[in-house]
N, C-alpha and C positions, 0 to 999 in steps of 0.2 A: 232472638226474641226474649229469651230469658236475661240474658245479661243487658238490655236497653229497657226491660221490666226495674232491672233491680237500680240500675242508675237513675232511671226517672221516682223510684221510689224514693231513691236516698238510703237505700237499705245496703250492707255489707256483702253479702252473699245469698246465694240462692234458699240456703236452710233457710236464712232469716225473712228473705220476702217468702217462703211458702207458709214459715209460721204466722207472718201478720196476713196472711190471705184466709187462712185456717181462724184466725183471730177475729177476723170483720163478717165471716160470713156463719163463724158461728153463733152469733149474738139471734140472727133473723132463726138460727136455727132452734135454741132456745127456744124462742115465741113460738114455734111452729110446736114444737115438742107440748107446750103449754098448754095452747089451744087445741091440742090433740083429745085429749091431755095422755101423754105417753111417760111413766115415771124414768123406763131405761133409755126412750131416746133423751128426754132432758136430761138424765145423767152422764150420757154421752158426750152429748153437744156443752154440758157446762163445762165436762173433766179438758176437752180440746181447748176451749178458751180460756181456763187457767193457765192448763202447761202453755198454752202458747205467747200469754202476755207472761208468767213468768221469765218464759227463754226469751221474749224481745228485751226484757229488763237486765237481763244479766249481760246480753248483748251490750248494752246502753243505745238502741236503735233510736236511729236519729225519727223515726214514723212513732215513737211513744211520745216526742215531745211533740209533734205535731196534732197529736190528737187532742192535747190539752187546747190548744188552739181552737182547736172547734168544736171544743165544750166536751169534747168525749175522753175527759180525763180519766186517769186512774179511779179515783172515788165514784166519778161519774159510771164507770164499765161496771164496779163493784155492786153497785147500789141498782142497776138495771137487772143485774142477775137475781139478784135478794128480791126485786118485786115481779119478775118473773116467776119466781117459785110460790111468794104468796099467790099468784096467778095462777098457777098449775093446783094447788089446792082449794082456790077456789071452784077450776074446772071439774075436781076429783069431788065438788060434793063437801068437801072439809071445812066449807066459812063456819062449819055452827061446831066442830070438832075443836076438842083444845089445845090440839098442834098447833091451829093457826092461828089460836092468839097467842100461843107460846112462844111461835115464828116471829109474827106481827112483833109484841115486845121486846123479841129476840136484837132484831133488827134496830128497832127504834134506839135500845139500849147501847148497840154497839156503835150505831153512829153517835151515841152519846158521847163515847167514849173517846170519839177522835178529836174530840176537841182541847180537850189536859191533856194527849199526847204530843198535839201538834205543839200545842202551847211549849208545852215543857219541850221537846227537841228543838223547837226554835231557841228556846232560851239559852239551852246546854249547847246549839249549835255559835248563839252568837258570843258566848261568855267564852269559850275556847276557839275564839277568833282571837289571835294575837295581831297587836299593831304590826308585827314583821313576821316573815316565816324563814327557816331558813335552814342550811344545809353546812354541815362542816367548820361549823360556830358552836364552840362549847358552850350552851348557855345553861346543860343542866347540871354544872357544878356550879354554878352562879344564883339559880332560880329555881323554885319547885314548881314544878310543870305537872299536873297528876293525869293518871293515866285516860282515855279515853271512856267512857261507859264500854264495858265487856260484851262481849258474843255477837260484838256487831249491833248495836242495837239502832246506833246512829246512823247504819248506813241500810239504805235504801228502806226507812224506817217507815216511809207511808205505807210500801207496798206488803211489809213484813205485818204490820199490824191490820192492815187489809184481807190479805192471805188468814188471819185466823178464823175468818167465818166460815171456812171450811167445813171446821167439826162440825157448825149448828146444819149447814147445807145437805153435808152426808145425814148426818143424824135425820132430819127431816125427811130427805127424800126415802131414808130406809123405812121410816114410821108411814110415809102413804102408801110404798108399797107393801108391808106389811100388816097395815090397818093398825098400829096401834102406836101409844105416844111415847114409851120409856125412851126408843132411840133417840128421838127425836129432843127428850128435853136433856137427855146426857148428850147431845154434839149440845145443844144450847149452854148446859152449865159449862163445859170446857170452852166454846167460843166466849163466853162472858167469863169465868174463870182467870184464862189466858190473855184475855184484853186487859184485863184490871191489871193482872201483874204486871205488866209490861209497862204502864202507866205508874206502878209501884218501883220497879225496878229503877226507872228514870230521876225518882224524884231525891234521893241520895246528892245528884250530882247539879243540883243547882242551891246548893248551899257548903260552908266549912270546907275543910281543907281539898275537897275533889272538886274546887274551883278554882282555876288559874289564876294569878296575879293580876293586876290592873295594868290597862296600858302604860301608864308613866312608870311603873316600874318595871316594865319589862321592856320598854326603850331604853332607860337608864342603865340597866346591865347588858344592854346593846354596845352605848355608850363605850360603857366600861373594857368590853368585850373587845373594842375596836382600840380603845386608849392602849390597852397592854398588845395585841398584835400588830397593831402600828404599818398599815395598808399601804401600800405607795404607788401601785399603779390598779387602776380602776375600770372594769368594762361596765361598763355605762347599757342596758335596752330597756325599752317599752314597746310593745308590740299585741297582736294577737295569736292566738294558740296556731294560727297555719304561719304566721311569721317566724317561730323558735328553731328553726335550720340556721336564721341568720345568726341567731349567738352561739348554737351548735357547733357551728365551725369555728367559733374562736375560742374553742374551751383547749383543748391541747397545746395553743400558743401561749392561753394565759397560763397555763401547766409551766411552762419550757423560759417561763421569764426568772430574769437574773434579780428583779426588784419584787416586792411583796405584792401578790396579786391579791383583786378580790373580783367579786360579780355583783354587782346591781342590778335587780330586777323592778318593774314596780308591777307588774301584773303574777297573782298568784297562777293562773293558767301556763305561764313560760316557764312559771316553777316546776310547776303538775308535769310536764314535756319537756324539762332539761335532760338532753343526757347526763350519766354518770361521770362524777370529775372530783380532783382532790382540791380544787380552789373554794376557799370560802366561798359563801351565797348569800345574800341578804336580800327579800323579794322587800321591797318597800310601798306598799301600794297608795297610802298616804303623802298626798305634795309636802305639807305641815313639815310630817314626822320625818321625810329624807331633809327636807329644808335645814332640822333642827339634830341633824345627824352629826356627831364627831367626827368629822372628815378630815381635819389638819393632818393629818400626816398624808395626807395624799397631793403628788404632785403630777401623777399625768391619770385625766380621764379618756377612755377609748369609747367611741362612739360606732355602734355598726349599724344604725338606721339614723335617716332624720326625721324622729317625728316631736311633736309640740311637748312632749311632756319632758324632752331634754333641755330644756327652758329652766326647770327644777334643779340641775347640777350645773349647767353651764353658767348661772347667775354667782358660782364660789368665784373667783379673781384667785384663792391661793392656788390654785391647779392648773395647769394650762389644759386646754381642750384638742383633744384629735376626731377629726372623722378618717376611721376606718374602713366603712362601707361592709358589705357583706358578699361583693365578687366583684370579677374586672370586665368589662363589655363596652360596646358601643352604645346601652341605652341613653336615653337622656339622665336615667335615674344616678346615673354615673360621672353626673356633671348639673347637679340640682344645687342652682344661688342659693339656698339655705346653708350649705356647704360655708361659705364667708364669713359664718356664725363664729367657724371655730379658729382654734390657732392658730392649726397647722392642719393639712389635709395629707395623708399617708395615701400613694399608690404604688402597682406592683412595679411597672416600668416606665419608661419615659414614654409609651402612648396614651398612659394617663395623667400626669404632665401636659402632655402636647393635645389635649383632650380640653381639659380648662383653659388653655388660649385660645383655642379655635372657640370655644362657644361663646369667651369673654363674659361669664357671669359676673366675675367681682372679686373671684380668687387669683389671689398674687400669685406669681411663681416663686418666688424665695421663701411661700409658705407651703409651697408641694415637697415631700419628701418619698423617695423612693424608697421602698422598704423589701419589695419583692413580696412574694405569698406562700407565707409558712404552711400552709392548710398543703401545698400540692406536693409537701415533700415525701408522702406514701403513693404516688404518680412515678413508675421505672421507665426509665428508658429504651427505645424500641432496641432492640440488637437485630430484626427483620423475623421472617416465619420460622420457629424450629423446623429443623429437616426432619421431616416426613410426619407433620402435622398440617390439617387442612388451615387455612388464613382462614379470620374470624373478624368478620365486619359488625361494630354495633349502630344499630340506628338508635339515636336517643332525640328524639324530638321533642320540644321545648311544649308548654302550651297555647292555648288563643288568645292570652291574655285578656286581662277585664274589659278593653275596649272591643274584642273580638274583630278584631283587624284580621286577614284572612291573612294578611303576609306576617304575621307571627310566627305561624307553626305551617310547617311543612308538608303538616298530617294530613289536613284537609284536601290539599288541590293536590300532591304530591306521593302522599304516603304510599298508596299502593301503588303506582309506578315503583318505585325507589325498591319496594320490597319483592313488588314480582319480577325488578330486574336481579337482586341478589341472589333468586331463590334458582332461576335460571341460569347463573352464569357459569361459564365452562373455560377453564375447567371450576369445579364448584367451590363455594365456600359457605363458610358457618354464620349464621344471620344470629346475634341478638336482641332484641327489640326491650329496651327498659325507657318508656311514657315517663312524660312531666306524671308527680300525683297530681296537679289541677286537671289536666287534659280530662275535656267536658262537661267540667262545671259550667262555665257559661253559655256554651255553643253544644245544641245537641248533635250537629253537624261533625263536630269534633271527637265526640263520645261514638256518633257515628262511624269513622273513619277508624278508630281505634281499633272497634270491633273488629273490624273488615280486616285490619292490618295484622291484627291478634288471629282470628280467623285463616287466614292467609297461610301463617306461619307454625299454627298448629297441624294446618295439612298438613303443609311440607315436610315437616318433624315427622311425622307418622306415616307418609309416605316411603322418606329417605329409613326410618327404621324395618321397616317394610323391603328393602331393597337389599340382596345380597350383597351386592358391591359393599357395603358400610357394614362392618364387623365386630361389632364389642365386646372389650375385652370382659364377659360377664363376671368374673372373679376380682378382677379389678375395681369393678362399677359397687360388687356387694362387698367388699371390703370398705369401698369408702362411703357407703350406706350404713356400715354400721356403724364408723369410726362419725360420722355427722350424726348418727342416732345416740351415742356417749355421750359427746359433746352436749348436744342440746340438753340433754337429761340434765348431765351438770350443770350446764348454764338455769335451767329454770330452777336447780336447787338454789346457785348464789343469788340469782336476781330475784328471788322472793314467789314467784310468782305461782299459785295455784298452794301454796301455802298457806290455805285459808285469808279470811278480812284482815286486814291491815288497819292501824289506827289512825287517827284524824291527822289533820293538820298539824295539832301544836305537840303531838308525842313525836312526830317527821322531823319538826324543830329542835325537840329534847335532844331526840337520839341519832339524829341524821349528820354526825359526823363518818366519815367514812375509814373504813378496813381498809389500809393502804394494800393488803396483802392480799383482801380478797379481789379489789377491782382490778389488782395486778394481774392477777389468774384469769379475771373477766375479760380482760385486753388479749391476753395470750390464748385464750380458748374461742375468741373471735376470733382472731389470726389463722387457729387452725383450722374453723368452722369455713369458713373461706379457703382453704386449700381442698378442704374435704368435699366440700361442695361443688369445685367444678370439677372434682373428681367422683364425684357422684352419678354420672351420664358420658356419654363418648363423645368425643371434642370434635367430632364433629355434628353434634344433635340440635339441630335449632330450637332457641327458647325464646318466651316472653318472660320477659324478668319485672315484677313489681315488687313494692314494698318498702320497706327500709333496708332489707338486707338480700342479696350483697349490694354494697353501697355503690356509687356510680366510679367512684376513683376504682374500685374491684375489677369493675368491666372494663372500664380502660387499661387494665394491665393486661387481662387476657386479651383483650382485641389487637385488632394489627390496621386498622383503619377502623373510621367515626363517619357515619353521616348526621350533622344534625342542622338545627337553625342558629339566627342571630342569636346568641344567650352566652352567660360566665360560661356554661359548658365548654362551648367551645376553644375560647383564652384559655381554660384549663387546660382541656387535652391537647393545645399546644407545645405544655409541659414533657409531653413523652414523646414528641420528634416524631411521631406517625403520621401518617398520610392522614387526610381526611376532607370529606366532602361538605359546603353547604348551600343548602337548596336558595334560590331566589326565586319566594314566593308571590313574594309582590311585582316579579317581571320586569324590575330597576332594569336591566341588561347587563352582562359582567362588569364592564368599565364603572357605572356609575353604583354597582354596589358595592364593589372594592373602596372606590371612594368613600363610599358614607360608611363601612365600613372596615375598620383595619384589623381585626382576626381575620378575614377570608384573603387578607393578598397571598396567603400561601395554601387558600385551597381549592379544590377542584370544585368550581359552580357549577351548580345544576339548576338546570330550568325544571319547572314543573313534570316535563316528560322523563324529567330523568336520563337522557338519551348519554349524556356525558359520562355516566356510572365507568363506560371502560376504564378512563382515564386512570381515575381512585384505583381500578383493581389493577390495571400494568404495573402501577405502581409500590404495589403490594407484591405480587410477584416479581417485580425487577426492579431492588430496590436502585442499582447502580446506575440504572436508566430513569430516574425518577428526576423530571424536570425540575419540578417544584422542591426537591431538600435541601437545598440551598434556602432558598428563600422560606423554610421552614426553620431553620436555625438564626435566620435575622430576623425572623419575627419575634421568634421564641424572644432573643434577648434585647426586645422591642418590647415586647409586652410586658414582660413578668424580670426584666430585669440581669444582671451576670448570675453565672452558678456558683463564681465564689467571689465574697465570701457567701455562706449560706442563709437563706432567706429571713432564719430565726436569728442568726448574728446581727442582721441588716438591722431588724426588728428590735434586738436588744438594745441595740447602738443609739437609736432612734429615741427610745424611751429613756435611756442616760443620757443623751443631749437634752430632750427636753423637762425631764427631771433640774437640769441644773439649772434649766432659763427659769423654772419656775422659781427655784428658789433660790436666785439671784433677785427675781422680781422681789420674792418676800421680805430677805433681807435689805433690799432696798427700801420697804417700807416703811418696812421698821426702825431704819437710822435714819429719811424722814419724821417718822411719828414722833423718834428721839429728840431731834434738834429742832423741831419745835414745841415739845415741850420744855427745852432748855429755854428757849428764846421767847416764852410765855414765863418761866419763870423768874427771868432776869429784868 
């Protein structure tokens, strides 16, 4: 109930849906209090609706923005309260008392005051909008960048100057119930006091030197920036904030390249959601300003989405263009005639190749190049179950995708089959369950089935601990509780976080080149944050795994079989030679979904009942008996290509060929350009 409470709200967790419950119902409580007129329950009922829209704000709950939508903004919630209280003293008797025109002005004054605040943060917000933003680009030896306005004041600055009519609020409500006005005009003078300041403190920074430079001069030492580093291969996205997995994954290949990487962004949100990386960044969010960018030194752009605004770099001629893609699968998105656009199309193995002939969009073959998939090189190799560990099956179901096709995900028509057959099997094995993050955005069917599957497996988990048979090793389990309780401490020291406000955007610019030394330490304390954690619980403890961490290639190394659907997933975990299942949701029958797809010829189909499930596990326990390993290793180097050389070699190799076609093309230009300006001169 409560978890299909908090998905239909849109809210994160239960704390945050009881706070906006606490939030909506104490408004009516307010009035009630008013029209009592009760001075301690109103100060009850107002103290719950502060703390609670405070705590939804620091959340960032997606239910605050929605309330502006239907008029019940922030200022709108503020300004209901403030004329509930004049209401309360008028109920108290007080309209002819001089609290309440102390109040009355109180109020009227301070909404005076949000007007030169807004004004001025608007200003200060758009004057420290720089035309680029950017990460690992010296720019503040080049340009004086000033620092952001102090103590936070920019951020979350409606609700911060909202929050001070507090003092007049207490003040007031202590004057009616004490019948007298001093309280009440000292919260007044501090709520008006406090507002001014704040409005004072602001106005410093929208003049003289704690004003950033103009946009043409802060492209120009873009410019300049790029003339002296001299860039030569390029990742190219545009996307939305749930898209940034797709350039995610191509940050440690752009790391691992033999020529000068950079990263091109054009939405500042993919920036706000880049992982941590030592490759230059430059978010461009202006067509103009990338159009007019100094790009000559670059000869190969990599492209890992196709959307309209790669229109903007694919118009240079001096670069040659690549789509990359962002995984390998049988969807159609994996063979989209926009693809024809670019120069060359890179995939992992010859079934993406043989992928663009069958669909015949317009892509040549002698412009397909193999390159294999750098991203799956942290993907081990099965060597079968360690001896006398239980086998560890993960389900990772894909989601229902935006058209909500029910043969998407598995979850739906499948999921609990699939998991009450794992939880049952004998002899037993370890279930992990890690959901797509969409799974149930579009279909509440699918948010449904979740539950149920989560549900399911939190039994089992507390059952089986429950159960003498299953014995943990307690001193083991608190040793690696405490050893993941260090780690994260240090992690939230390097990664910033709970280290008070951070400054804006263009100080992130200034000073966002990166500590080679401290992200080194952040990689390595990842690594062991992931050892520590699955050593954290007894291997054989059933879990639902969400989040970002541990990542999905994590679960694949501990598991010994995979059930999921048609998705990259799957191509993936055909990287580690394990066994693995996928459901045929849409009821194709095995022969015609083998056809339409080529990741399942080597794995165990399951119909919606699931019934097939033995297979996968004989096969888990007997690996020598295992029909399908064979045909697990011709797909592997079907799909994703040989093991040697290694997929980053393939990748380098790749980008030195086409580095040099470019700039044969150039050169060829240019003694064109040459000789006819000879032959215009003659």
């Amino acid at each position: 109930m409560i978890s299909t409470a908090i998905r239909v709200a849109r809210v994160g967790s239960a704390a945050e849906l009881a706070a906006a419950v606490l939030m909506l119902a104490g408004f009516p409580a307010i009035m009630v209090a008013a029209l009592i007129p009760s001075v301690p329950a109103f100060a009850a009922a107002t103290a719950v609706t502060y703390l609670a829209d405070h705590y939804l704000h620091r959340q960032g709950s997606y239910l605050i923005n929605r309330l502006s939508k239907v008029r019940a903004g922030l200022s709108i919630r503020f300004l209901i309260r403030e004329l509930l209280l004049i209401l309360l003293l008028a109920r108290l008797d007080l309209s002819n008392n001089l609290i309440f025109y102390g109040a009355t002005a109180c109020f009227i004054a301070f909404y005076g005051l949000q007007a030169p605040h807004g004004a001025l943060v608007t200003l200060i917000r758009n004057r420290r909008r720089l035309p680029v933003a950017t990460r690992n680009v010296d720019l503040a030896s080049r340009i004086r960048i000033p620092d952001a306005p102090r103590f936070g004041l920019l951020n979350r600055s409606a609700e911060k100057m909202l929050h001070l009519d507090l003092a007049a609020v207490v003040g007031i409500l202590v004057a009616a119930q004490l019948d007298t006005a001093t309280p009440g005009f000292i919260g007044i003078g501090v709520t008006i006091g406090l507002g001014s300041l704040y409005v004072v403190a602001l106005m410093p920074y929208v003049r003289g030197k704690k004003v950033p430079p103009n946009a043409d001069k802060v492209l120009a030492k873009v410019d300049e920036w790029l003339r002296d580093y001299k860039p030569e291969t390029v990742l190219y996205f545009s996307g939305s904030k749930d898209s940034a997995y797709q350039v995610n994954m191509w940050l440690e290949t752009m790391e691992q390249l033999d020529s000068k990487p950079l990263i091109l962004l054009r939405e500042r949100v993919i920036l706000q959601n880049l992982a941590p990386t030592t490759v230059p960044v430059i978010c461009v969010p202006g067509g103009v300003h990338l159009m007019n960018m100094d790009l000559s030194s670059v000869r190969v752009a990599l492209y890992a989405a196709n959307v309209g605004k790669n229109i903007h770099l694919l118009r240079v001629p001096t670069m040659k263009h690549v789509f990359i893609g962002h995984g390998d699968s049988d969807k159609l998105a994996s063979v989209n005639p926009f693809s024809k656009a670019y120069d060359e199309v890179w995939v992992a193995g010859r079934a993406g190749r043989d992928r663009y002939a069958i669909a015949d969009v317009g892509v040549r073959d002698e412009d397909i190049v193999e390159v294999g998939r750098p991203q799956l090189a942290p993907i081990q190799d099965w060597q079968g179950v360690p001896e006398g560990r239980m086998p560890t099956v993960l389900y990772a179901p894909t989601w229902e995708g935006w058209d909500g096709d029910p043969g998407n995900t598995s979850l739906m028509l499948a999921g609990e089959n699939i998991v009450k057959k794992l939880l049952k099997a004998d002899p037993p094995v370890r279930v992990l369950y890690k959901p797509h993050p969409f799974t149930g955005t579009v279909l509440a069917k699918a948010g449904a089935a979740h539950d149920k599957v989560t549900a399911l497996i939190e039994k089992a988990a507390a059952e089986r601990a429950a159960d003498p048979r299953f014995q943990a090793d307690a001193a083991a389990v608190a040793a690696a509780k405490a050893e993941l309780a260090r780690i994260e401490a240090r992690l939230t020291v390097l990664v910033g976080s709970g280290g008070g406000e951070k400054g804006d955007e263009a100080e992130a610019t200034r000073d966002g080149v990166v500590d080679v030394a401290r992200y080194e330490e952040i990689a390595r304390l990842r690594g062991e944050w992931n050892d520590a954690y699955w050593r954290s619980f007894p291997a054989w403890e059933h879990r639902v795994i969400t989040g970002s961490e541990p990542r999905l290639y994590d679960c694949f190394n501990v598991s010994d079989a995979m059930v999921s659907d048609i998705s990259s997933v799957v191509s993936d975990f055909i990287a580690s030679g394990k066994p693995y299942a996928v459901t045929d949701s849409a009821g194709l029958g095995v022969e015609e979904f083998k056809r339409q797809n080529t990741a399942v010829r080597a794995a165990t189909i399951l119909s919606n009942k699931a019934s097939e499930l033995g297979g996968l596990l004989d096969a888990v326990r007997d690996p020598a008996g295992d029909p399908l390993a064979e045909d697990r290793v011709e797909l592997r180097q079907y799909l994703l290509g040989p093991d040697e050389p290694t997929s980053i070699e393939q990748f380098n190799t790749a980008v030195a060929n086409l580095a040099i076609k470019a700039e044969a093309r150039n050169v060829g230009q240019e003694s064109r350009a040459a000789a006819s300006a000879a032959e215009t001169v003659v």
